[in-house]
N, C-alpha and C positions, 0 to 999 in steps of 0.2 A: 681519864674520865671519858665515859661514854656519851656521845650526842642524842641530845634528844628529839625523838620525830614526834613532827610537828602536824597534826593530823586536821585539816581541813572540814570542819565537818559542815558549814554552811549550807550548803549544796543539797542537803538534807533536811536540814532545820523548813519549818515551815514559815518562820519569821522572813526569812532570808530569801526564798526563793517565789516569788509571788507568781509564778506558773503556775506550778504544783499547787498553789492557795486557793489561785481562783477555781482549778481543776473542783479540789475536793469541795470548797464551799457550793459550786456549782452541780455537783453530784449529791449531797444533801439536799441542797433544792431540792431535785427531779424527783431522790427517795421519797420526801417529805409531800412534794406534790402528790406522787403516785399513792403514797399510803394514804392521803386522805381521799384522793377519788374513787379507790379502791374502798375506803371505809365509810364513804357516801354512798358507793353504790351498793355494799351489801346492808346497809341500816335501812336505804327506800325499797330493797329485797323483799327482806323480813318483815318489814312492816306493809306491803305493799297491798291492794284490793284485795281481797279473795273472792269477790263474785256480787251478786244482788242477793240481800238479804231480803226473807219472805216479811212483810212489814203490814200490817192489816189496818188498812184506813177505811175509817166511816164513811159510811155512804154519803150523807149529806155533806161530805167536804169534795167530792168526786167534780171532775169536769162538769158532769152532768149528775148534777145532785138527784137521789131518791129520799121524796119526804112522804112522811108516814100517813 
C-alpha cells in the first residue's frame, strides 16, 4: 500500500491565514474608496458650471430701478 501525502493547504486558505485577510480586505477598501472619488469627481466634471448664462431682467427690478 502506498502512503498518502498529506498536503497542507491552510497557508492559503483565506479563513486560515488573517495576514493575507486583512491585506486583501484592506485593498478593496482603498479600490472601493478610489472608485468613488474618482466617480465623484467625474459626475461634479460633467455636471459642472459652464459659464454665465445671458438672463434678461426688468428694469424696475434692477439696483437702481427705471420707471416708466
Amino acid at each position: 500500500m502506498e502512503p498518502t501525502e498529506i498536503i497542507d493547504d491552510s497557508e492559503k486558505d483565506i479563513t486560515h491565514n488573517w495576514v493575507s485577510t486583512s491585506k486583501f480586505i484592506w485593498l478593496c477598501q482603498m479600490f472601493l474608496v478610489l472608485a468613488l472619488v474618482l466617480g465623484g469627481c467625474y459626475g461634479m466634471y460633467t455636471h459642472r458650471y459652464k459659464g454665465k448664462p445671458e438672463v434678461s431682467v426688468p428694469e424696475n427690478t434692477q439696483y437702481n430701478p427705471k420707471y416708466k
